[in-house]
C-alpha positions as CSV (number, residue, x, y, z in Angstrom):
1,X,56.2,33.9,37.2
2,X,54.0,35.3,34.4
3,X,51.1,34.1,32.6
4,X,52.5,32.5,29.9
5,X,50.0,31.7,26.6
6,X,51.1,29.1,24.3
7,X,50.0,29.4,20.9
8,X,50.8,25.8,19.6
9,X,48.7,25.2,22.8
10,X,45.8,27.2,21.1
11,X,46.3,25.7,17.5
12,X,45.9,22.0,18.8
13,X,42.4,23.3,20.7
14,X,41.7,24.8,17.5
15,X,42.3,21.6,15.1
16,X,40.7,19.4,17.7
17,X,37.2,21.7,18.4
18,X,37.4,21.6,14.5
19,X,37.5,18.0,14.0
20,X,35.1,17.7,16.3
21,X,32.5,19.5,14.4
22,X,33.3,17.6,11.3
23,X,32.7,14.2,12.7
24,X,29.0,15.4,15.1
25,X,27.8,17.5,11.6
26,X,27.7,14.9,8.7
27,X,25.6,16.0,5.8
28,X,24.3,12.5,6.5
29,X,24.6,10.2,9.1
30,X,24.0,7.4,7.1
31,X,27.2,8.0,4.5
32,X,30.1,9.0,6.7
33,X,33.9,7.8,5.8
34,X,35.0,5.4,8.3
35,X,37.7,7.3,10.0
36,X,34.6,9.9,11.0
37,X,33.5,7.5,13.1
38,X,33.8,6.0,15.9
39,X,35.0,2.7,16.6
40,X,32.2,0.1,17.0
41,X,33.6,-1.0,20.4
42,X,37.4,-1.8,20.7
43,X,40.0,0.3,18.5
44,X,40.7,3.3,18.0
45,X,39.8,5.9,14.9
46,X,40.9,9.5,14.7
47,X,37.3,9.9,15.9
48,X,37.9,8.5,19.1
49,X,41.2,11.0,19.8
50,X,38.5,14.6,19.8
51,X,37.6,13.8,23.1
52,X,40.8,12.7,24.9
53,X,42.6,15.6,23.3
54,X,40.4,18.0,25.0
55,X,40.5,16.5,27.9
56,X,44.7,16.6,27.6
57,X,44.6,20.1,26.6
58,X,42.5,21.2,29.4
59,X,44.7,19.7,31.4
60,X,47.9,21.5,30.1
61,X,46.1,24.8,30.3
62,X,45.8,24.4,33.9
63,X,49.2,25.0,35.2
64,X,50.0,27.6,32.5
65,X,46.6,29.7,33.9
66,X,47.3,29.3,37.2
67,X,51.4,29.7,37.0
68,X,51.4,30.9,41.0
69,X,50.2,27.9,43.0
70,X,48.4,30.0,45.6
71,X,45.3,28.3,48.0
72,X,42.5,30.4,48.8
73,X,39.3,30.4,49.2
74,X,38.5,32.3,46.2
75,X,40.7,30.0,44.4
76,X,39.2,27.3,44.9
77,X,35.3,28.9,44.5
78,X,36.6,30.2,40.6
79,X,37.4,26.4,39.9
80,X,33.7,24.9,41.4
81,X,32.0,27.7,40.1
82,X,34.2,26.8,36.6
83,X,33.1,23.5,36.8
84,X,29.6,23.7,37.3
85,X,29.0,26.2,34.6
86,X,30.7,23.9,32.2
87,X,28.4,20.9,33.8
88,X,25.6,22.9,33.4
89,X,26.1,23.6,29.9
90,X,26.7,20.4,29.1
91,X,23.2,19.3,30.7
92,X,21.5,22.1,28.7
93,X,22.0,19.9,25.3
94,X,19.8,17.4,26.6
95,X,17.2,19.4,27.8
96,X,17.1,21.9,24.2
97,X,14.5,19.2,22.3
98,X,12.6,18.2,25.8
99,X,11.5,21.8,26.7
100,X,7.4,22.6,26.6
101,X,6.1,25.7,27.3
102,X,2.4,26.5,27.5
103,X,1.1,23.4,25.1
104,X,3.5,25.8,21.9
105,X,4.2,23.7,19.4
106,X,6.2,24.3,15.7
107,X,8.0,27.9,15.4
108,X,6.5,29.4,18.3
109,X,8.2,26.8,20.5
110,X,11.2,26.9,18.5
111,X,11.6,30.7,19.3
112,X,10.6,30.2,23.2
113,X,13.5,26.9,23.2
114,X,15.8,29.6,21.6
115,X,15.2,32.5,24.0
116,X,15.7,30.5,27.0
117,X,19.3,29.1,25.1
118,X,20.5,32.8,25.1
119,X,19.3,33.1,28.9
120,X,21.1,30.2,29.7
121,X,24.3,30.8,28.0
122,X,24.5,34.1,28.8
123,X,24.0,32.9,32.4
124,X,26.3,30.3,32.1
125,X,29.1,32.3,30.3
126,X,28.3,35.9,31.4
127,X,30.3,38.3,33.5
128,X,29.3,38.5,36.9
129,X,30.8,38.5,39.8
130,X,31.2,35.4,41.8
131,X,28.6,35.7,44.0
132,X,25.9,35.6,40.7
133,X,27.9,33.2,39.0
134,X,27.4,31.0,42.3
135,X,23.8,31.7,42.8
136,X,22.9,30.9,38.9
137,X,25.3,27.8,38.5
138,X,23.8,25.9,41.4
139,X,20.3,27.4,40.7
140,X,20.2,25.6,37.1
141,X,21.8,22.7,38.3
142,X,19.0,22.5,41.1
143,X,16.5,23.3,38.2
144,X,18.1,20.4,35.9
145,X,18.1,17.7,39.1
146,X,14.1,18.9,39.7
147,X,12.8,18.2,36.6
148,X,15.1,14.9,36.0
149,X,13.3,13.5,39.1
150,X,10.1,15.3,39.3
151,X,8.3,12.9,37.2
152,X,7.7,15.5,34.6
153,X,6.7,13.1,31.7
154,X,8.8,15.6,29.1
155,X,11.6,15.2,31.0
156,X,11.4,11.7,33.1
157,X,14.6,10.2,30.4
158,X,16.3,13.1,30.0
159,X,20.1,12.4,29.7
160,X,22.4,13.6,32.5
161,X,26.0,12.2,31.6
162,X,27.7,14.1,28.7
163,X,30.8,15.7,27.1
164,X,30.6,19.1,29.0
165,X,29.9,17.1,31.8
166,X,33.0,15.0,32.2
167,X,35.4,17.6,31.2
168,X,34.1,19.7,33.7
169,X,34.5,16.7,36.7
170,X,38.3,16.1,35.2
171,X,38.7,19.8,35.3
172,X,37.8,19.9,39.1
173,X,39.5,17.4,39.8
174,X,42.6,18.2,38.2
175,X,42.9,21.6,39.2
176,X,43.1,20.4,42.9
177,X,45.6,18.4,42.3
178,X,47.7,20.7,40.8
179,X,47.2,23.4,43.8
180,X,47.1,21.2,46.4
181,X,49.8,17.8,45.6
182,X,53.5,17.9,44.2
183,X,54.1,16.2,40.6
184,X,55.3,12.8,42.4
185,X,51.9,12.5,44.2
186,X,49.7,13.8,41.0
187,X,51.9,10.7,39.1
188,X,51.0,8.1,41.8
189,X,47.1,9.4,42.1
190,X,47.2,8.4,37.6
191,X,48.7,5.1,38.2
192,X,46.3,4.2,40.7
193,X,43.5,5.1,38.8
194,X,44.2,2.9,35.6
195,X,45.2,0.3,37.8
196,X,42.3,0.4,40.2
197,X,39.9,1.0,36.8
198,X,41.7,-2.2,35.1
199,X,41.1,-4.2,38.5
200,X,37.5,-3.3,38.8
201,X,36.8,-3.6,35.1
202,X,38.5,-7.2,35.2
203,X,38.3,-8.5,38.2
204,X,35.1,-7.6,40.0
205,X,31.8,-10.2,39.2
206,X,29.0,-8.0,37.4
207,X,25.8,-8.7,39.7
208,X,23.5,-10.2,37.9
209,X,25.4,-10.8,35.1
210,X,28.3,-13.6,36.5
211,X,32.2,-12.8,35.5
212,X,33.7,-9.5,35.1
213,X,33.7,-8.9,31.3
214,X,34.3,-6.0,28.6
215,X,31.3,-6.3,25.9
216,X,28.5,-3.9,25.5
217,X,25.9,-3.8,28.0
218,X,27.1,-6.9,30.3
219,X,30.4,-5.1,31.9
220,X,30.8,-3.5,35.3
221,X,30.6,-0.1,34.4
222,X,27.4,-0.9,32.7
223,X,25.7,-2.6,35.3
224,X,27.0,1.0,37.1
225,X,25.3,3.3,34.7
226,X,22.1,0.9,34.7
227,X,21.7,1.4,38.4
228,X,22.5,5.3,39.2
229,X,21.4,6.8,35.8
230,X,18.7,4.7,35.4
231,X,16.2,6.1,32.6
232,X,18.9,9.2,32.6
233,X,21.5,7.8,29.8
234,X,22.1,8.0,26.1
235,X,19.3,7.0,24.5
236,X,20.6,5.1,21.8
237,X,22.0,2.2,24.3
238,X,19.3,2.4,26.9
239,X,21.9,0.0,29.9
240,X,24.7,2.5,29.5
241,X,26.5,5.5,29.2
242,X,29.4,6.4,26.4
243,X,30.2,9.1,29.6
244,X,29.0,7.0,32.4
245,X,30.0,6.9,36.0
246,X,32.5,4.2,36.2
247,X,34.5,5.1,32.9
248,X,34.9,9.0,34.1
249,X,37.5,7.9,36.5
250,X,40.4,7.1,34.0
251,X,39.2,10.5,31.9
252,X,40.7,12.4,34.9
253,X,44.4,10.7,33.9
254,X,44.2,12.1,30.6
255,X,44.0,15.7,32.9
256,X,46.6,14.5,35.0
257,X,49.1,13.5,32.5
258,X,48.3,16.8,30.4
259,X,49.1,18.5,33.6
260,X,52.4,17.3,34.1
261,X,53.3,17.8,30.6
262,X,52.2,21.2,31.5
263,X,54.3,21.5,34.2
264,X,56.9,20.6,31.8
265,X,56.2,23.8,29.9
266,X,56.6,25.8,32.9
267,X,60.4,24.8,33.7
268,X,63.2,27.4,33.1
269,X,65.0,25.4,30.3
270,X,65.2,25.3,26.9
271,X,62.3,25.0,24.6
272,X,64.2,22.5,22.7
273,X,64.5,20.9,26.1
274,X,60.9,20.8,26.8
275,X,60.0,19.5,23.2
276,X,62.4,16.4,23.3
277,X,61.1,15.7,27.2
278,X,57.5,16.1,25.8
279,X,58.0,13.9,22.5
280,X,60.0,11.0,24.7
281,X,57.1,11.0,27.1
282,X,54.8,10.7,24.3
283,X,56.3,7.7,22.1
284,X,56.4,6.0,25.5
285,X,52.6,6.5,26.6
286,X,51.9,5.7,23.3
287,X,54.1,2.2,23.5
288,X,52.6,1.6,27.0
289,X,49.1,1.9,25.6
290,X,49.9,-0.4,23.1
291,X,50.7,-3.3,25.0
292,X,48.4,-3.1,27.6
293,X,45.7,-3.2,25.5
294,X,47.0,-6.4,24.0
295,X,45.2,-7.5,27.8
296,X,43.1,-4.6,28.6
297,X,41.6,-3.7,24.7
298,X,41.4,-0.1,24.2
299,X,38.0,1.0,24.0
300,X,36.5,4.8,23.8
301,X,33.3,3.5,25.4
302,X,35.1,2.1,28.1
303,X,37.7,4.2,28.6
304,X,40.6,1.5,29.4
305,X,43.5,2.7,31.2
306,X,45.4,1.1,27.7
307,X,42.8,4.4,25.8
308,X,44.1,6.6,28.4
309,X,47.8,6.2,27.7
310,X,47.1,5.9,24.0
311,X,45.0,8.6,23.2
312,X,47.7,10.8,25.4
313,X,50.4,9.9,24.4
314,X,49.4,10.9,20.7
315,X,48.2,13.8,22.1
316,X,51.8,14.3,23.7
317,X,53.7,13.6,20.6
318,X,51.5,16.1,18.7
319,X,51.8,18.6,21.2
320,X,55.9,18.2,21.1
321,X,55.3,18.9,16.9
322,X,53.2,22.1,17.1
323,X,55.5,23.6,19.7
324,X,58.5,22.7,17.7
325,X,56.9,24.4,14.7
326,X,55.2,27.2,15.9
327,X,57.1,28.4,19.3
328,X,60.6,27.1,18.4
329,X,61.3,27.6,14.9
330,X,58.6,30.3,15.1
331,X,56.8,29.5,11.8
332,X,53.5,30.9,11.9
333,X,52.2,30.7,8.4
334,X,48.7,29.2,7.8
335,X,48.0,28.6,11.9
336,X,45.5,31.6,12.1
337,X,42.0,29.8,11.0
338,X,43.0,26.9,14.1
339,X,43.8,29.7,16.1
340,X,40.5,31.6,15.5
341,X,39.0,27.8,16.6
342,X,41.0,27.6,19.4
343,X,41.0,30.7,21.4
344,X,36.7,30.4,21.5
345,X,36.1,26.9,22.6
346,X,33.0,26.9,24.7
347,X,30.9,28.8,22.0
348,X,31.2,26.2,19.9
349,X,30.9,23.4,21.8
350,X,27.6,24.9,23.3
351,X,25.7,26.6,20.0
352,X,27.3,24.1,17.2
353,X,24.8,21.3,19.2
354,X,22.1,23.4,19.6
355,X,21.7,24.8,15.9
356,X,21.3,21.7,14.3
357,X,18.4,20.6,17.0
358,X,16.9,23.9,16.1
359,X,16.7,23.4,12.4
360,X,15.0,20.2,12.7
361,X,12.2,21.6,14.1
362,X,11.6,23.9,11.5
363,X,9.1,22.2,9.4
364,X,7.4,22.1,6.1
365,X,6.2,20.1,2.8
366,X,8.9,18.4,0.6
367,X,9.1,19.9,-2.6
368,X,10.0,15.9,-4.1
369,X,7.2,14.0,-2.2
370,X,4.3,16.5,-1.2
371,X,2.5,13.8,1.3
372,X,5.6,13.9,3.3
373,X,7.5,16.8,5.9
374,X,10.7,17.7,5.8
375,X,12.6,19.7,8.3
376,X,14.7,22.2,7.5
377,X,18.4,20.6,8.1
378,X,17.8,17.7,5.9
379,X,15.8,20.3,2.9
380,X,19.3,22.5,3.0
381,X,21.5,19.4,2.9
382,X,19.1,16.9,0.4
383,X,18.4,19.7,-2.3
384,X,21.7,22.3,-1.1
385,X,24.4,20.1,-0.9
386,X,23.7,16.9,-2.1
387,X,23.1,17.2,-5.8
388,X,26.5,18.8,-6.3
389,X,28.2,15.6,-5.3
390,X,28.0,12.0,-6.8
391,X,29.4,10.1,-3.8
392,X,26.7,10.6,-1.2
393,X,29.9,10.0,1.5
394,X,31.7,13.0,-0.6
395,X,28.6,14.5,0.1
396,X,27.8,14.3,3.6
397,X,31.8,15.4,4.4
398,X,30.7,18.7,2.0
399,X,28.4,18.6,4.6
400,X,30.2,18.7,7.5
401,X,32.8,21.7,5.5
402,X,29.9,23.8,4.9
403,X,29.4,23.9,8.5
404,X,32.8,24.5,9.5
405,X,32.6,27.2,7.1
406,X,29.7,28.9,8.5
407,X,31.3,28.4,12.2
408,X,34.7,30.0,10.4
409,X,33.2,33.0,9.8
410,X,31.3,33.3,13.2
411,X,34.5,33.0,14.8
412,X,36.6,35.0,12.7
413,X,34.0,37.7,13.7
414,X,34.9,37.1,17.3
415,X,38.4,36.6,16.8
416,X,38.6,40.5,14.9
417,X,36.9,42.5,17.5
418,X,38.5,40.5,20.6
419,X,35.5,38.7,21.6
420,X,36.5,35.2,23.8
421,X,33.6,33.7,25.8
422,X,34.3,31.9,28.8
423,X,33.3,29.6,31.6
């Protein structure tokens, strides 16, 4: 069986990376339209679907890269290695505003932050042969662990959980399954995760605490990220994680039920076939998560097993559309700008974070209050953007297109001369 490479496959990566941009890039966190948020706890806004639809698509990819189910050894070293340069990347985030070097301070740090980015992405994303890729993936990660626990007082809260860094656990985890368990078995292992997660989440007494509960900062998976990340977790809850410990296990069921949809896509039938199977299974997940979260509320924080089957089964059902569109009727018109987003993944998600942390510490006097600093990101947004727009929620969207705009281009540049990073 060939490699086969979907393009409505690469068009839904593109308009999700995309979206996701929009809603971490306001011109202004403080005017954003409600739907570029995300919820405040249960619910679910288009916000909340970025997330879950990468983690879905990742999962569909898997079977369509690997079409030959072969086990070997270096099989399964290309998907570790895989993973742990994602999770390293991931960490990296975290660590851009925390690095010192040599008591450097303003610019000069700024350029000596920057220098070791490029190191570590092209160490992270470079082509090498496995053997380097092993020796530098586990060498940063050792380096990450060291100074996480070294007392180092620059880095004694930095953040370990993350984006990157659950994707690349579901990816591991997912890709074993596929080479190593049959469809039935990979079906059972999902069911038993939400079920097991809904149990825990439900059932189990939160020490300390008294009865098993879902609000913020009282529930099991909570008390979880309290006790194994502790001082290591997003700083803007302090007793837990939005990609904690606990709530990673029902991610890996969004991989799971991408990867049988996958699978799906492999058969030898019809494409019409495969789009009706695919849009059935995706009106049903969506039902399902429906009305379990009637008991079990979905929640992106969380990450209820009634989120899981939600968030996939739209992600299913708009799957089922673009293939339909794009690789049964074969109407292409107007797909190229998500496609441009979609084949270069990674270098977005690991330089769109790190620009905007570098422009704020770019410094210097505000031209409208002289007594005060301003840095760089807010000057281009405040006296850039800003004044061309009377709604300062208009605005901060402008902000969020300009952007995008800039990132269009960057990619369009890659896109013309062939150039794709990878993990």
């Amino acid at each position: 069986m060939t490699r086969e490479r979907l393009i409505s496959l690469d068009v839904f990566r593109g308009l999700t990376i995309l979206l996701m941009t929009i809603v971490n890039n306001p011109g202004d966190w403080g005017h954003v339209y409600a739907p570029l948020l995300h919820s405040e706890w249960h619910g679910c806004t288009p916000t909340d679907l970025v997330f879950p639809f990468f983690i879905f698509i990742m999962g569909v990819a898997i079977p369509l890269a690997m079409p030959l189910k072969s086990w070997e050894s270096t099989t399964f070293n290309k998907i570790l290695v895989r993973s742990l340069r994602m999770f390293c990347l991931g960490i990296f985030f975290n660590y851009f505003s925390k690095i010192q070097l040599f008591g450097l301070d303003g610019i000069p740090l700024l350029i000596g932050r920057l220098l070791i980015t490029i190191a570590i992405g092209y160490a992270l994303m470079g082509n090498f042969s496995s053997k380097v890729k092993n020796i530098l993936a586990f060498s940063i990660l050792f380096i990450y662990l060291f100074l996480a626990y070294s007392g180092i007082e620059a880095y004694h809260d930095v953040r370990l959980p993350g984006v990157l860094q659950r994707i690349a656990i579901v990816y591991f985890v997912v890709s074993l399954l596929y080479l190593k368990t049959s469809k039935k078995t990979q079906i059972i292992t999902g069911i038993l995760l939400l079920l097991g997660y809904w149990a825990i989440m439900t059932l189990i007494p939160v020490p300390g605490i008294g009865a098993a509960n879902l609000e913020k900062g009282t529930n099991l998976a909570s008390w979880a990220d309290s006790v194994l990340l502790k001082g290591h977790m997003y700083r803007e809850t302090i007793t837990w994680d939005p990609e904690g410990i606990l709530s990673t296990l029902p991610s890996i069921v969004n991989g799971i039920i991408g990867l049988l949809i996958g699978q799906i896509l492999q058969r030898e039938t019809s494409k019409t076939q495969k789009a009706k199977k695919i849009v059935l299974a995706g009106v049903a997940l969506i039902v399902a998560g429906l009305v379990w979260g009637i008991f079990f509320p979905i929640n992106k924080s969380l990450w209820t097993s009634s989120y899981v089957l939600y968030t996939t089964g739209l992600a299913a059902t708009c799957l089922a559309i673009l293939y339909y569109i794009i690789d049964i009727a074969d109407y292409k018109k107007g797909i190229k700008l998500f496609l441009i987003w979609g084949v270069n993944p990674m270098i977005v998600f690991f330089f769109s974070q790190i620009i905007p942390q570098a422009l704020v510490m770019v410094k210097f006097q505000n031209p409208h209050n002289p007594a005060q600093q301003i840095n760089l990101l807010n000057y281009l947004y405040t006296f850039g953007i800003a004044p061309f727009f009377s709604n300062p929620m208009t605005a901060s969207l402008a902000g969020a297109l300009v952007y995008v705009g800039i990132w269009t281009f960057i990619l369009w540049l890659f896109y013309k001369n062939k150039l794709i990073f990878k993990v």
